[in-house]
Steps between C-alpha positions, in 0.01 A plus 500: 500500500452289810900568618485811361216561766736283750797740468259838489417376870828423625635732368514844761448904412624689809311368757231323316446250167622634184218689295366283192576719177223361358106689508228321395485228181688723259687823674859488625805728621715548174817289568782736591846314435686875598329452881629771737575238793391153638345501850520189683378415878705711752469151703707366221802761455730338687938544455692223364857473416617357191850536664628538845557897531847621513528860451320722785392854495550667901285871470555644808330845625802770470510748815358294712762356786233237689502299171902450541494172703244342286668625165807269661338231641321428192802538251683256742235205508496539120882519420593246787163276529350547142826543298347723303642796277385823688429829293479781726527925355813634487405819735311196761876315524705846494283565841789611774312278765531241252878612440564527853384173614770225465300212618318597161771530294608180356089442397499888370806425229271202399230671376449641180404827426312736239398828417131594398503690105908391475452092539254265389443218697123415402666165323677399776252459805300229595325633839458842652456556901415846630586625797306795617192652407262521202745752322713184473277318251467823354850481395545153416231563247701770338775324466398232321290650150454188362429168643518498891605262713338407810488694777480424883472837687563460928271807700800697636376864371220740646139387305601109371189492248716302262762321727295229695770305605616545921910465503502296817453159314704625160702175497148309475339685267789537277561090475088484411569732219817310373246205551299572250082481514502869644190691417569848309305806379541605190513897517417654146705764409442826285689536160570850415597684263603877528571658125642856547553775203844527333538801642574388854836254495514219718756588761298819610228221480612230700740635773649317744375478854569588800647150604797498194262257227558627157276499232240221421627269195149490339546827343420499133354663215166482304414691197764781560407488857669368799316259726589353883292163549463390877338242667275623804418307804292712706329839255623755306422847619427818304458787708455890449915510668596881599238659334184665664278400217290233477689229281287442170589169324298279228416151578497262207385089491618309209527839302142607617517855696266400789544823727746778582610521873509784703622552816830402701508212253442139454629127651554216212549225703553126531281311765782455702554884480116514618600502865761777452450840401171445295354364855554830615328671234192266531550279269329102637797256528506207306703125538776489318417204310234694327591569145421929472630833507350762716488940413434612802461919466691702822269780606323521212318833398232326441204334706435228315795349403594192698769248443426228246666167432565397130620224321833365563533439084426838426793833412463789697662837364527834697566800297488862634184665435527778170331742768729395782670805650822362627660135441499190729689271673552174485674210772521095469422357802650827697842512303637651155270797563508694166267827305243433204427759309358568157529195294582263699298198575522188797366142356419271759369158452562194731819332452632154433675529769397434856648461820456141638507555893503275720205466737588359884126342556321526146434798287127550638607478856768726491341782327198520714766424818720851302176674560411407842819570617633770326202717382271409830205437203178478644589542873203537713435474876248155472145534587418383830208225518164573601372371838228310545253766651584776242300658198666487162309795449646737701852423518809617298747365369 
């Protein structure tokens, strides 16, 4: 009992000592062997190689030409300095600046390429930089449905929530990381499940988009159905789409209808997805080591329905509403945008799968840094100090 006490103090929950799951001389939490997930100190999650890293993932932000000279100073100092094996999309390489360049060229026939929904490389990578903005980690995620490698994102895009490393001192920050001992974040990710009627087939379903990606390869079926599972970094979004009625969808926890939605439709999100589009609808943003899911409503017709945070354990299904008078739309963080109608049904739950980034100070630092500098949270002009001759009374502030 006495180390079992020892441990229960060293031991850390979050930010504080791990909660005793015993009450009292004879109540106790019912062992769970099936546990959800194991939280640990965010002090503690630290990156550690079990081999040097070989294989590197270069995302770079398409259509944007300022990113060009750091796209190619970075793949040089890793082919050339590193000696690492450079994975860089197809469409990035087949750039006619790139092309064009022959300084370039002899590093450009060294890397090798891919194409997202034709080849899997989620097997193959060891590290993932980002160049660009947070649409960058956006699409590493999505890449990578299963487990994720870890991901160093550099601020080269417009908002830089999720990228908090400066390019000027890459070569620095990259030898840290190869190091070992970096801190990370572990961003949770959504699992979900979209099951669709057999009356809709899968290539009106899934189409490809506008940037030549084919199909997902996580379509399947389920009792006569046919199901697309996706792993979510940011929220999934069901809105009212083209229609000028109020969207009308059913909101079910762990089976339990708990209300029906109405209005321009509601936010599932992660807590990294809190800053994003659910901060815009209200919804209070939350660290992304905390283990939850938030439903945030967006213009709800309704004045007392505010966002709540759930559970991260818990399933989440969104069905349209028997009453609704049009169908709904659903998107995964902002992409593979499709229509739910009658009899189909989303499952969300949080996944097994997160996405380890890499922090540049620590993981509490940099998120309250993200909001300082990014979302200007809690600016004020500072109270001025009283003088010595004034009344408190009758001054303002």
């Amino acid at each position: 009992k006495q180390r079992d006490e020892e441990n229960r103090k060293t031991a850390h929950f979050l930010h504080g000592p791990y909660p005793t799951t015993h009450f009292g001389p004879k109540a106790c939490v019912l062992p769970n062997p099936t546990s959800v997930m194991h939280i640990q100190d965010p002090a503690s999650q630290r990156l550690t190689w079990s081999k040097p890293p070989l294989n590197v993932l270069v995302i770079r932000k398409v259509r944007d030409e300022g990113l060009l000279e750091p796209f190619k100073e970075l793949c040089r100092f890793l082919v050339e300095e590193k000696r690492l094996m450079v994975f860089v999309e197809k469409k990035v390489v087949d750039d006619v600046a790139l092309t064009a360049d022959e300084t370039f060229s002899s590093i450009r026939k060294q890397l090798c390429t891919f194409r997202e929904g034709f080849d899997d490389i989620s097997d193959c990578i060891d590290l993932i930089i980002c160049l660009g903005g947070d649409g960058t980690l956006l699409y590493a995620s999505s890449l990578f449905q299963g487990s994720v490698p870890p991901v160093m994102a550099f601020h080269l895009g417009s908002l830089g929530f999720l990228t908090p490393f400066k390019f000027e001192s890459y070569k620095t920050e990259v030898d840290k990381v190869f190091e070992g001992n970096a801190a990370i974040v572990l961003r949770s990710r959504l699992k979900v499940k979209v099951v669709k009627g057999l009356f809709q087939r899968s290539e009106q379903l899934f189409k490809p988009e506008e940037n030549g990606t084919g199909p997902p390869n996580h379509i399947g079926t389920e009792a006569g159905k046919i199901t697309l599972q996706l792993q979510v970094l940011n929220e999934v979004v069901v809105d009212r789409g083209p229609s000028s009625y109020l969207s009308n969808v059913d909101l079910y926890l762990d089976g339990r209808l708990i209300t029906s939605v109405q209005g321009d439709g509601v936010i599932v999100s992660t807590p990294t997805g809190s800053t994003a589009y659910a901060a815009a609808a209200g919804a209070s943003m939350i660290h992304p080591n905390v283990p939850a899911i938030m439903v945030t409503p967006i213009c709800p017709h309704s004045l007392s329905f505010r966002p709540i945070v759930v559970p991260a354990g818990v399933e989440l299904m969104i069905t349209l509403s028997p009453d609704a008078r049009n169908t709904a739309w659903v998107s995964f963080d902002g992409r593979k945008r499709q229509e739910i109608q009658h009899g189909d049904s989303i499952k969300i739950t949080t996944s097994c799968y997160p996405v380890p980034s890499l922090c540049c100070h620590d993981l509490v630092y940099d998120w309250f840094d993200s909001l300082a500098q990014c979302l200007h949270w809690n600016v004020r002009k500072k109270q001025t100090r009283l003088t010595d001759g004034s009344d408190s009374s009758d001054t303002e502030n």
